[in-house]
NUTIZA-272250 format. One line per field, with one value per residue (C-alpha): residue in one letter; x, y, z. Coordinates in steps of 0.5 Angstrom, whole numbers, always signed. Each point is the difference from the previous one (the first is absolute). Last residue first. Example, Ala and Ser with C-alpha at 12.3 -4.5 7.8 and 13.67 -1.06 7.14 Angstrom:
! residues 2
dose = c(S, A)
u = c(+27, -2)
v = c(-2, -7)
w = c(+14, +2)
This chain:
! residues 186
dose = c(X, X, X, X, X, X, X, X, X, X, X, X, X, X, X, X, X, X, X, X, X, X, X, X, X, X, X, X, X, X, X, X, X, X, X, X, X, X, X, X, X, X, X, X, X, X, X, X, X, X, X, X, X, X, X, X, X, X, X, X, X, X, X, X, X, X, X, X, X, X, X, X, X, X, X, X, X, X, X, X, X, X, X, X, X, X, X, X, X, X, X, X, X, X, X, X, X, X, X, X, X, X, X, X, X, X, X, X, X, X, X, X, X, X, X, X, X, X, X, X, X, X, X, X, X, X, X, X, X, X, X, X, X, X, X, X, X, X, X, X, X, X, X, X, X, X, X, X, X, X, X, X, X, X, X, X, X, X, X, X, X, X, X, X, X, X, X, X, X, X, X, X, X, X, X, X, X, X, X, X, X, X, X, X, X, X)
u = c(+14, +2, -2, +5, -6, -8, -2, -4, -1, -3, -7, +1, -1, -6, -4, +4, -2, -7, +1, +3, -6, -5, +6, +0, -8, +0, +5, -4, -5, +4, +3, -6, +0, +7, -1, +2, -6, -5, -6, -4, -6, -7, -4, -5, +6, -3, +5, +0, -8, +1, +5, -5, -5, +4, +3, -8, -2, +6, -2, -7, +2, +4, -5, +0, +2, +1, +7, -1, -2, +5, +6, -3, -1, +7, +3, -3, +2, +8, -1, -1, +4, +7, -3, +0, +8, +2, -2, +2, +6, +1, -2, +5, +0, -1, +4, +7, -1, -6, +5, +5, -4, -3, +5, +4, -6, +0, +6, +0, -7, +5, +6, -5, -3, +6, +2, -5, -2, +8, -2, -6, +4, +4, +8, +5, +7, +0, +6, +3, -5, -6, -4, +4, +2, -7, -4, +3, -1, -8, -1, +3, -4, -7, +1, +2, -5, -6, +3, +0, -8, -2, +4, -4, -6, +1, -1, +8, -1, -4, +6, +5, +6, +6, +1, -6, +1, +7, -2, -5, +6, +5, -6, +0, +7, +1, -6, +3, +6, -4, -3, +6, +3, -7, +0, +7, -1, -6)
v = c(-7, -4, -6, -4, -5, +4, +6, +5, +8, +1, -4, +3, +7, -1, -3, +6, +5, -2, -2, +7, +4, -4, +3, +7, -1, -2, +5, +6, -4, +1, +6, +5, +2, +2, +5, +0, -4, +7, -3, -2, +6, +0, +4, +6, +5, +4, +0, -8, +2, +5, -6, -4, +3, +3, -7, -3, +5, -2, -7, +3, +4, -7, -5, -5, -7, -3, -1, +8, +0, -3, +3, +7, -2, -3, +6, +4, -4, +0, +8, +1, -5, +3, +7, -2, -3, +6, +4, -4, +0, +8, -1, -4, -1, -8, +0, -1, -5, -3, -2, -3, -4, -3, -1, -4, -4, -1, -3, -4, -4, +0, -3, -5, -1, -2, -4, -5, +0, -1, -6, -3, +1, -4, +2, -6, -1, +6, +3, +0, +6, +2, +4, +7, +1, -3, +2, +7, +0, -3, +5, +6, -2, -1, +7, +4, -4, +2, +7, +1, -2, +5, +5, -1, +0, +6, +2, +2, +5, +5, +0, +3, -3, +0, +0, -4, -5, +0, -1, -7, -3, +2, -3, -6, -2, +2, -5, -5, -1, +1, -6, -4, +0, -2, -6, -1, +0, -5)
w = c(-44, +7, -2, +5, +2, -1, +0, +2, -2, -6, +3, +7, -4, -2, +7, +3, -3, +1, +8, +1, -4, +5, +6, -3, +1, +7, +2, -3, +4, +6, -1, -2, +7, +0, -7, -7, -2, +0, +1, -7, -2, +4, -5, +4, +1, -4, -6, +0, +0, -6, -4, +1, -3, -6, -1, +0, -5, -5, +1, -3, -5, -3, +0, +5, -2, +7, -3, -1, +7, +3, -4, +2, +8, +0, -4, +6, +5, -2, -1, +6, +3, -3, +1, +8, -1, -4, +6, +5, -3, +1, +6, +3, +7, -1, -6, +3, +5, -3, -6, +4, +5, -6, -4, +6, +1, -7, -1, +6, -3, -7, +4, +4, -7, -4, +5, +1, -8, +0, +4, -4, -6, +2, +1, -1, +3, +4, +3, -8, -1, -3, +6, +0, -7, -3, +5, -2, -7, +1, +6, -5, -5, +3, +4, -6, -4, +6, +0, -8, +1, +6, -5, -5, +3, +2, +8, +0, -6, +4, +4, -6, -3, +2, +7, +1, -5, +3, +7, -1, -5, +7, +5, -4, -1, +8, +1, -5, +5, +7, -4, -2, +7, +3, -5, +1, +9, -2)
């Protein structure tokens, strides 16, 4: 177990400077975009991947299974996570800045959820419109709940909670690249 901590105080580092670096770079809005909650999951797939193949594939262990590289690939991801989490709520908690990108983030999630259920529902195109303008005055008036802001303590344990169901998933694609059998090392 102290390699699958290693590996996620590693893979932690690694996320934490690709999360840093989106921030830096670019804008805040475009933290919350799809694109760049999909880059991140690549990211944290390949570094699990190169750094499972590194820390685990050795001559001290004669085979790797994948039910032992999934073992170890999920405690590093689950430290991974835990890390990140900390992290991030320590860093954003107080950041209003955030908050507000965060906030339009939902915003627009809802009603892109309501536009494209309603077209799948059939609705024509002035009255979808209509329902946005409703929804938009509610959200406005305070009469639409919008998602709690994650970055905070009390969101941990469900932010937690996800971060360990995403852990799980990486970990299950990742065991898959990083067993191995004998002195096959490639």
């Amino acid at each position: 177990m102290k390699k699958a901590i290693q590996l996620g105080i590693i893979l932690s580092i690694i996320s934490l400077v690709s999360t840093l670096c989106i921030e830096s770079f670019l804008s805040i809005d475009f933290l919350f975009s799809w694109k760049t909650i999909g880059l991140s999951l690549l990211i944290s797939l390949l570094a699990l991947i190169l750094l499972g193949r590194l820390m685990l594939r050795n001559e001290d262990n004669p085979s790797l299974s994948y039910g032992e590289a999934l073992k170890y690939l999920f405690v590093a991801s689950i430290v991974s996570g835990i890390i990140g989490q900390v992290v991030m709520i320590a860093r954003h908690s107080q950041n209003e800045e955030m908050k507000e990108a965060f906030t339009d983030y939902a915003i627009n999630s809802q009603l892109t959820g309501v536009r494209m259920g309603m077209q799948m529902a059939g609705a024509d195109e002035s009255t979808i419109e209509d329902n946005i303008e409703e929804m938009k005055i509610a959200i406005d008036n305070g009469e639409s709940q919008l998602p709690d802001y994650p970055f905070t303590l009390a969101n941990l344990p469900l932010n937690i909670l996800n971060s360990s169901f995403m852990s799980l998933i990486l970990s299950l694609i990742g065991a898959i690249f990083v067993k191995y059998k004998g002195s096959d090392f490639t």
